[in-house]
C-alpha positions as a Markdown table, in Angstrom:
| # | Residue | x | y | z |
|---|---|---|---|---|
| 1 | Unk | 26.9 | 19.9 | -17.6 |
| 2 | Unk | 26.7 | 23.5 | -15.4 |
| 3 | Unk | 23.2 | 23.8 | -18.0 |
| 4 | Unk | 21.7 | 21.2 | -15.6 |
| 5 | Unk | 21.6 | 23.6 | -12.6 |
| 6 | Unk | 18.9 | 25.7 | -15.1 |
| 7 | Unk | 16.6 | 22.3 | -16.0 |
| 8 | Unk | 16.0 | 20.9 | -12.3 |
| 9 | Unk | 12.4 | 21.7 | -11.8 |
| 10 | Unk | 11.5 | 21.3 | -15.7 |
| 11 | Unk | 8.0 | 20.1 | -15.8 |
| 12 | Unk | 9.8 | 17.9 | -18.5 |
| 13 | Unk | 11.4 | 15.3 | -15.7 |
| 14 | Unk | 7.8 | 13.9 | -15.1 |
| 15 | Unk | 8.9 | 11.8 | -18.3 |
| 16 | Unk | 10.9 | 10.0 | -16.6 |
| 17 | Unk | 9.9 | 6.0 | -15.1 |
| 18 | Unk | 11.6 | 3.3 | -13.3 |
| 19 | Unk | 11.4 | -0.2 | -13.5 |
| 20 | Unk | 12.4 | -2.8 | -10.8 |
| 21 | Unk | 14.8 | -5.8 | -11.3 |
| 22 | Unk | 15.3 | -7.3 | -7.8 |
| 23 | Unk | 18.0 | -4.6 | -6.0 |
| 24 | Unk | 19.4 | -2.9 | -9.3 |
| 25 | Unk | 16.8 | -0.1 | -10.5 |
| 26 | Unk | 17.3 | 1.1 | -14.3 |
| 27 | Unk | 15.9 | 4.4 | -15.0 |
| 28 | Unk | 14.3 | 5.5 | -18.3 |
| 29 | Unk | 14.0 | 8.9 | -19.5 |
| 30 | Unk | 12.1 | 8.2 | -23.0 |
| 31 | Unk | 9.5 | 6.3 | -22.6 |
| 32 | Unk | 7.6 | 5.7 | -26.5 |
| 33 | Unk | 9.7 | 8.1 | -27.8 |
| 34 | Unk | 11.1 | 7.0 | -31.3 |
| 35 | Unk | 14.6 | 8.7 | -32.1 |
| 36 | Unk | 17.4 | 7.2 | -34.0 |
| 37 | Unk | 19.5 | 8.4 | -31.3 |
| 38 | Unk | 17.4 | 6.0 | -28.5 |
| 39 | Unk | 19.2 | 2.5 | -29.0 |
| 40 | Unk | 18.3 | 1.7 | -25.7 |
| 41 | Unk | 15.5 | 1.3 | -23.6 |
| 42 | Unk | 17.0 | 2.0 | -20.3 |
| 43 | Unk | 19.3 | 4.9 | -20.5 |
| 44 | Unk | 20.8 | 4.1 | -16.8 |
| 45 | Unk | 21.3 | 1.7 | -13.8 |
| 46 | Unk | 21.7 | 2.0 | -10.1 |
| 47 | Unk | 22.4 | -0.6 | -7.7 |
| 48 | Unk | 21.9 | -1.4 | -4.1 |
| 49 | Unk | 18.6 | -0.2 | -3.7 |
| 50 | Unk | 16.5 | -0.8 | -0.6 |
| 51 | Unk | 13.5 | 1.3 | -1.2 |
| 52 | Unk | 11.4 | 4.3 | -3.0 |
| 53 | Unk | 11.7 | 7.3 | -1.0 |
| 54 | Unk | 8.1 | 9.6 | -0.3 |
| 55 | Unk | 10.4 | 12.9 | -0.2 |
| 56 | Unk | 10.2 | 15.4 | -3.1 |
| 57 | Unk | 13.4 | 17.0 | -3.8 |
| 58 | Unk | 13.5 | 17.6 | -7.5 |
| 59 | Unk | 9.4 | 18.1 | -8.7 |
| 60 | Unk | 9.2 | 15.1 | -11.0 |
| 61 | Unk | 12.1 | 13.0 | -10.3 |
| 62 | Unk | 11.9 | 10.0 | -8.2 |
| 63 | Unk | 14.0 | 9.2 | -5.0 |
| 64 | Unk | 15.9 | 6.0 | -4.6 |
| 65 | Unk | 17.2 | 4.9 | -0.7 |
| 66 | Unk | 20.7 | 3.1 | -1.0 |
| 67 | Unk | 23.2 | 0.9 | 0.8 |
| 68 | Unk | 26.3 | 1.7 | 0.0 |
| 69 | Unk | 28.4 | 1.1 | -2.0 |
| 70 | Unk | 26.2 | 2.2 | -5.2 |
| 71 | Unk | 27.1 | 2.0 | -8.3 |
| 72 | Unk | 25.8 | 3.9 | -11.3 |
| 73 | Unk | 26.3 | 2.6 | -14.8 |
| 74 | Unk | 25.0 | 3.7 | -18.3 |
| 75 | Unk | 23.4 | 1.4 | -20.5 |
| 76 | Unk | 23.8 | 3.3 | -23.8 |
| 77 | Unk | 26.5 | 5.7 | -25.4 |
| 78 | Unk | 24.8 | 8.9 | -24.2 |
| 79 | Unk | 25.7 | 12.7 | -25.1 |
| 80 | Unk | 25.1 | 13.5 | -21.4 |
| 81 | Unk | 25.6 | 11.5 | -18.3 |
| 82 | Unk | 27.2 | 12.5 | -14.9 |
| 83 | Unk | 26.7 | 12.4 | -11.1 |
| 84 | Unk | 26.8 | 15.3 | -8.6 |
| 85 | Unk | 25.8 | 15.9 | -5.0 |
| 86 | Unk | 22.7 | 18.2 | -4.3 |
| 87 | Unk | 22.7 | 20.8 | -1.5 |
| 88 | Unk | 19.6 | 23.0 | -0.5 |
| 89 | Unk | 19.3 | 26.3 | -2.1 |
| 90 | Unk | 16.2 | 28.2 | -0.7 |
| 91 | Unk | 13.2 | 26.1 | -1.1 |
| 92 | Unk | 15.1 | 23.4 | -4.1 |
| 93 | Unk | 18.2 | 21.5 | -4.1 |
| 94 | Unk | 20.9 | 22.1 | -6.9 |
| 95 | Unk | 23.8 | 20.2 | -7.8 |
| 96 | Unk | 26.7 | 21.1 | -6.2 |
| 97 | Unk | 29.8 | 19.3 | -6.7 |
| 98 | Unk | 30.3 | 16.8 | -9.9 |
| 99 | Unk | 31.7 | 13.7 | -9.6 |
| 100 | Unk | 34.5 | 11.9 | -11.6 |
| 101 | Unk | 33.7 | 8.4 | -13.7 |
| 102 | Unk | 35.7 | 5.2 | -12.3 |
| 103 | Unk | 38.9 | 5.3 | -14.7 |
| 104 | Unk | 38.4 | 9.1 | -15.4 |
| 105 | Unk | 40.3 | 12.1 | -15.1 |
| 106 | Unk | 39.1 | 15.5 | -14.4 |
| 107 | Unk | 39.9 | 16.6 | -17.9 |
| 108 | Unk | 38.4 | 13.8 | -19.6 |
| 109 | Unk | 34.8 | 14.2 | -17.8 |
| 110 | Unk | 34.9 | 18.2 | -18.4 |
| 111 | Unk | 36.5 | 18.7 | -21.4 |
| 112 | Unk | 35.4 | 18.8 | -24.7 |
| 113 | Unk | 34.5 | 15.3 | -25.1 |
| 114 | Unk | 31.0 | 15.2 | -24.5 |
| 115 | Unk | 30.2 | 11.3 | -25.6 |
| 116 | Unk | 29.8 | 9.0 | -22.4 |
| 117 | Unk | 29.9 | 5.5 | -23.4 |
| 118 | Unk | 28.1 | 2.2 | -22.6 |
| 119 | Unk | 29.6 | 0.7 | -19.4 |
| 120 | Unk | 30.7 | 4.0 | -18.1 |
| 121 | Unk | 30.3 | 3.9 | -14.1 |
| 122 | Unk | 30.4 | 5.9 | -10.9 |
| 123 | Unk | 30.9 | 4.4 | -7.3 |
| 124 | Unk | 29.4 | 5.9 | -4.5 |
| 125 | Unk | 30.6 | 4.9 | -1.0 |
| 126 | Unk | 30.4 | 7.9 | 1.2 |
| 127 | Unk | 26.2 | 9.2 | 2.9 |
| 128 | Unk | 25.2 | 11.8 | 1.1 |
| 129 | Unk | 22.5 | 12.7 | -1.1 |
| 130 | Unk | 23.2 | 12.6 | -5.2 |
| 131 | Unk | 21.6 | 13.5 | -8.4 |
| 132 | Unk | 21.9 | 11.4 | -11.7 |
| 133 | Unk | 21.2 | 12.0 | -15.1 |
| 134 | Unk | 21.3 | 10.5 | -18.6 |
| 135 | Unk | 20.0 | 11.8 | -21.9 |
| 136 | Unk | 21.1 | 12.2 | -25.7 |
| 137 | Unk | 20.7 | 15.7 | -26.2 |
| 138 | Unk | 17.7 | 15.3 | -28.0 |
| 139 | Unk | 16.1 | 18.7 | -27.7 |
| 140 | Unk | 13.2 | 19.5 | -25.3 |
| 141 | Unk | 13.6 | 16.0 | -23.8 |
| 142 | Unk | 14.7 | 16.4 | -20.4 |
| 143 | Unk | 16.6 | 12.5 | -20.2 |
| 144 | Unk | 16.6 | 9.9 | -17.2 |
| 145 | Unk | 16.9 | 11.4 | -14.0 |
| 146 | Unk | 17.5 | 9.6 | -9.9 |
| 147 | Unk | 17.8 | 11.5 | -6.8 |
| 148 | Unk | 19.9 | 8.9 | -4.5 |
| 149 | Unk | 19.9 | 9.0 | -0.9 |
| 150 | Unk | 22.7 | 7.0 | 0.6 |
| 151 | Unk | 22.2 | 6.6 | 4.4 |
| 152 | Unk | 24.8 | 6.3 | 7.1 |
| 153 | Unk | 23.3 | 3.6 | 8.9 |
| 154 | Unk | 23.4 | 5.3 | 12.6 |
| 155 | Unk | 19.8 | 6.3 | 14.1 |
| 156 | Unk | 20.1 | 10.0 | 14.8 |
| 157 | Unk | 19.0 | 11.0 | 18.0 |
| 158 | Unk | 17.2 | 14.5 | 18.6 |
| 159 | Unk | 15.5 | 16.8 | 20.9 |
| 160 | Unk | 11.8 | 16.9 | 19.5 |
| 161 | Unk | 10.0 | 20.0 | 20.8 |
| 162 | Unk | 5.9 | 19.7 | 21.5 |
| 163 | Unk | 3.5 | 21.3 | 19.0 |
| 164 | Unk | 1.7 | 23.5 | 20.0 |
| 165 | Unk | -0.1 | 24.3 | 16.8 |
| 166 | Unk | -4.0 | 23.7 | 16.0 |
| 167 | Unk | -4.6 | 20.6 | 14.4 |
| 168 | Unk | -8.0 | 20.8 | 11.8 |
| 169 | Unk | -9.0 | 17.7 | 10.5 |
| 170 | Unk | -11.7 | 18.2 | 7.4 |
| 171 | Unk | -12.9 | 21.6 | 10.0 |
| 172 | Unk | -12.9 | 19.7 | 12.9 |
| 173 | Unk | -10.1 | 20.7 | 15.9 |
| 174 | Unk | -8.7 | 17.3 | 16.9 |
| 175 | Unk | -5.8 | 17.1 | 19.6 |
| 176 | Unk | -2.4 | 15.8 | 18.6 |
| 177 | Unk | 0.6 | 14.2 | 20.6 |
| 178 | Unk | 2.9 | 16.2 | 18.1 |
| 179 | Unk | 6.7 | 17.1 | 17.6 |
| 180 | Unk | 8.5 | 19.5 | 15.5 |
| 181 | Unk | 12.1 | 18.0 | 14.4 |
| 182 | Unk | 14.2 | 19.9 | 12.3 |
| 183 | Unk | 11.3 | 22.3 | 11.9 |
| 184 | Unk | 9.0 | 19.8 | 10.8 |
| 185 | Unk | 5.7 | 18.5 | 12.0 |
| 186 | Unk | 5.8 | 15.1 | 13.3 |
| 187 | Unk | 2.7 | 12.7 | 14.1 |
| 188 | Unk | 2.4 | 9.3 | 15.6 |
| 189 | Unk | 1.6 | 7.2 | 12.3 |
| 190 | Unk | -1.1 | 5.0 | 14.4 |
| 191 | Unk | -3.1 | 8.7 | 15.3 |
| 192 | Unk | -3.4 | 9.5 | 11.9 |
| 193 | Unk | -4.6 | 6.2 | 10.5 |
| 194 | Unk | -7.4 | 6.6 | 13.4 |
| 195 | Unk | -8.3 | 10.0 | 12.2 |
| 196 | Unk | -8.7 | 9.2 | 8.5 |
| 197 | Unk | -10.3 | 5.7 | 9.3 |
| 198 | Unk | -14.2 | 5.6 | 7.3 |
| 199 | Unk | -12.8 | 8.9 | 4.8 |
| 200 | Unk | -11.5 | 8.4 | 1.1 |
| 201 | Unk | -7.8 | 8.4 | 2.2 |
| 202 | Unk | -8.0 | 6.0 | 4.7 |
| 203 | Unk | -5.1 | 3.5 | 4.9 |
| 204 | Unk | -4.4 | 0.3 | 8.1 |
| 205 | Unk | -1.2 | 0.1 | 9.7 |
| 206 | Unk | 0.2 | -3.2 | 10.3 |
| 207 | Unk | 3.2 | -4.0 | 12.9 |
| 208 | Unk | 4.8 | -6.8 | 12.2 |
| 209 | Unk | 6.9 | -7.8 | 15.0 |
| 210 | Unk | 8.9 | -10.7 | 14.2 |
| 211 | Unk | 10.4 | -8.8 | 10.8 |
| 212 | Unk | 10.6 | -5.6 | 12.7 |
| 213 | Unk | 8.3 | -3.8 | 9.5 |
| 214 | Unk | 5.7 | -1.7 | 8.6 |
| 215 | Unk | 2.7 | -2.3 | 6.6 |
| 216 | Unk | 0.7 | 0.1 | 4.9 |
| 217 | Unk | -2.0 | -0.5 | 3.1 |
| 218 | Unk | -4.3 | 2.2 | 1.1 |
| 219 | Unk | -8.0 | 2.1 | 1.0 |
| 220 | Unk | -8.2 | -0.6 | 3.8 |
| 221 | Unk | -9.8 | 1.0 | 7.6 |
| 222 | Unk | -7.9 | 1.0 | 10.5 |
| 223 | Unk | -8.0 | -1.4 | 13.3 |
| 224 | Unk | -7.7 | -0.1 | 16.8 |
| 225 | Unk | -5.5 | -1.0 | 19.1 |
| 226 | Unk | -5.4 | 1.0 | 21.7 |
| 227 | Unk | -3.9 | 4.4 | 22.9 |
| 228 | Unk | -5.0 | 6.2 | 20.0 |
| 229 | Unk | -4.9 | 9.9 | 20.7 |
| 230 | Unk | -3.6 | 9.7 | 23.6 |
| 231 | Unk | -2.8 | 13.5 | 25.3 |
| 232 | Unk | 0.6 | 14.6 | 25.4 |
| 233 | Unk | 2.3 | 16.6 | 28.6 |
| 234 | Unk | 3.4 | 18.8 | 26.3 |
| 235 | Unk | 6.9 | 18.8 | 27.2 |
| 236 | Unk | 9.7 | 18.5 | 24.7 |
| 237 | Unk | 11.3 | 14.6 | 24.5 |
| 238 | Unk | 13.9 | 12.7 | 23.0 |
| 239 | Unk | 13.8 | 11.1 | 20.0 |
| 240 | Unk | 15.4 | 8.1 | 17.9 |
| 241 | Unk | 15.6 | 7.9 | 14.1 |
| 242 | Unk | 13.5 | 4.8 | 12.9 |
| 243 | Unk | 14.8 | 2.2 | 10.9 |
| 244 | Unk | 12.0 | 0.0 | 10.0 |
| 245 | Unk | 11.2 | -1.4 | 6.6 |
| 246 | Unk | 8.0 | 0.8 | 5.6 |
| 247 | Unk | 5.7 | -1.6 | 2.8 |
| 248 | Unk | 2.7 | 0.4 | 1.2 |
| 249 | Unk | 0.3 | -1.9 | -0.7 |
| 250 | Unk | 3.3 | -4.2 | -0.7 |
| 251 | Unk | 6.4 | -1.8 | -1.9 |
| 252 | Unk | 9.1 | -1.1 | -0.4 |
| 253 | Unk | 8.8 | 2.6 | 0.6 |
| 254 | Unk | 10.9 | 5.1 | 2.7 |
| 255 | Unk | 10.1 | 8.0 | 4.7 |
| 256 | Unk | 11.6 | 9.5 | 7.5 |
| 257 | Unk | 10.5 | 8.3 | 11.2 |
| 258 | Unk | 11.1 | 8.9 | 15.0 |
| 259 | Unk | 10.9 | 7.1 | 18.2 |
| 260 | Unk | 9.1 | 8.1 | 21.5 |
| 261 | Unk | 8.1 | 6.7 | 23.8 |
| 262 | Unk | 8.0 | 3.1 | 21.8 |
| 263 | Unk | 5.5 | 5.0 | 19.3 |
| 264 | Unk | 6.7 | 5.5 | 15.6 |
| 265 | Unk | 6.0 | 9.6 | 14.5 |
| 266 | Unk | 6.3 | 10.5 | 10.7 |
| 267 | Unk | 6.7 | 13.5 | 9.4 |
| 268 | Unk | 2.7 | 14.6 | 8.8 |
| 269 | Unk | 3.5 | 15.8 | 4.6 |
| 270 | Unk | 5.1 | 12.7 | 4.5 |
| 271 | Unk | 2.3 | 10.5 | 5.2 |
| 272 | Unk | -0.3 | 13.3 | 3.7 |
| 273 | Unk | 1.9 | 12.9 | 0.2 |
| 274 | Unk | 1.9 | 8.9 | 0.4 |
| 275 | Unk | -2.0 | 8.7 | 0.5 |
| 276 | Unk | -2.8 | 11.8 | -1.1 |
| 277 | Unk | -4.3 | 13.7 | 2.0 |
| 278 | Unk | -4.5 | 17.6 | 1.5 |
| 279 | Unk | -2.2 | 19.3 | 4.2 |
| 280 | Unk | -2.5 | 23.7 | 4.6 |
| 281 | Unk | -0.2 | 25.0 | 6.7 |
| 282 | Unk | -1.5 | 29.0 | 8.3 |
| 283 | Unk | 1.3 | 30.3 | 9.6 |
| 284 | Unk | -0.8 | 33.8 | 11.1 |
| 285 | Unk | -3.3 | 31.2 | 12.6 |
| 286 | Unk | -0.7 | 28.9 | 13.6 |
| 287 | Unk | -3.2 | 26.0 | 12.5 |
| 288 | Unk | -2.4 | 22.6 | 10.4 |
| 289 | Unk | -5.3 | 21.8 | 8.6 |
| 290 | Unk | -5.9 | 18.2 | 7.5 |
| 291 | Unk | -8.4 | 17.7 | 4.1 |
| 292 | Unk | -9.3 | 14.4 | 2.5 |
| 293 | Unk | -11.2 | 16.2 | 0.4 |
| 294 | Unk | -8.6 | 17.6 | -1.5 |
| 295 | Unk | -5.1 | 16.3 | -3.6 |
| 296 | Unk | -1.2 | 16.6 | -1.7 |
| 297 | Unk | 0.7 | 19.6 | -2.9 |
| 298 | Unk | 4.0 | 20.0 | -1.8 |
């Protein structure tokens, strides 16, 4: 299992795809791949799922918000299947501590059995963020791979310090109310929208007051409301973590949001991921620069 740490950024985990089935997600890691070892089409499950997270932590391997508690079950006897937590190691996460099947012992999942049969489950109860896999051992076929979140369900509150960097948006200096939180750029979601309203990547924002949501929709211009751009003072603020339901074109997404002063700010490579925006960060220069004209790269 310890081989894992070496395969988490293979190019290979682009393989793997998802497919919905109300709140239980079942993940498929060989997709028109004929093998006498496949005898099932979806190689694992995972319930309690509340929404698609926009964060990249493994290139290639899609991110699943939970309630807990979550339970991950295999649908196949499988040469390879476990659970661990991942922990940030330089710029990547790696797994870091591996979990123990409902029923198992310690022996049994890291002995020299290696078979994991149908029906074999973990539980996760406790926040945290996890890593999944399933495969067969084919060779050179990386297997069906989850990055969990499991959130705590308290808003985190935060000091959010003013940005003070230069904002470019296709070469053109526009002026941001910005934050940096946990040494990230945040930006109200509405500003944005205004700002790449009438370009290729332009997407509306919907608030929907009565469900408390909100709806993002690609492709569609924005509809003013008011207050866009607004300056800031640029003094630091307090901030509240933003629980929201976030819909784009009319999925369930996540991505992480703050509070303040009654506006919603996202984390700017967030947003620049969802609707494909280029971002370039110059540290010398101390300038973000915005391009439509151009893919997201993390």
């Amino acid at each position: 299992m310890k081989k894992k740490l070496l395969c988490l950024l293979m190019a290979l985990t682009l393989l793997t795809t998802v497919v919905f089935s109300a709140e239980t997600v079942e993940i498929v890691g060989y997709p028109g791949v004929e093998n006498e070892l496949i005898t099932s089409e979806s190689q694992f499950k995972i319930t309690n799922v509340v929404a698609e997270d926009v964060t990249t932590y493994i290139p290639g391997v899609k991110t699943y918000i939970c309630n807990a508690p979550v339970v991950i079950t295999s649908l196949d006897t499988l040469t390879g299947f476990g659970v661990s937590t991942l922990s940030p190691f330089g710029d990547m996460y790696i797994e870091s501590t591996f979990l123990i099947a409902d029923g198992y012992t310690e022996e049994q999942m890291f002995g020299t059995e290696t078979k994991r049969p149908e029906g074999m489950r973990f539980t996760l109860t406790k926040p945290g963020l996890y890593y999944a896999y399933g495969n067969y051992g084919i060779e050179n076929m990386s297997g069906a791979e989850a990055v969990i979140i499991i959130k705590d369900g308290t808003a985190e509150t935060i000091k959010a310090d003013y940005t003070d960097s230069k904002v470019l948006v296709n070469g053109e200096e526009v002026k941001f109310e910005a934050y940096n939180i946990h040494d990230n750029n945040y930006f109200k979601l509405r500003d944005l929208a205004y700002v790449l309203s009438g370009t290729e990547k332009q997407f509306k924002v919907v608030w929907d007051e009565e469900l408390e949501s909100i709806y993002l929709t690609s492709n569609s211009p924005y509809t003013v409301v008011g207050g866009e751009l607004a300056p800031g003072d640029g003094q630091a603020k307090m901030s509240e973590e933003n629980k929201s339901p976030i819909y784009k074109d009319g999925a369930s997404v996540y991505a992480k949001a703050y509070t303040i002063n009654d506006n919603n700010y996202f984390k700017l490579r967030d947003i620049c991921r969802m609707f494909d925006v280029g971002v370039i960060w110059s540290e010398e220069a101390n300038t973000i620069s915005i391009d439509t004209s151009i893919p997201y790269t993390d």
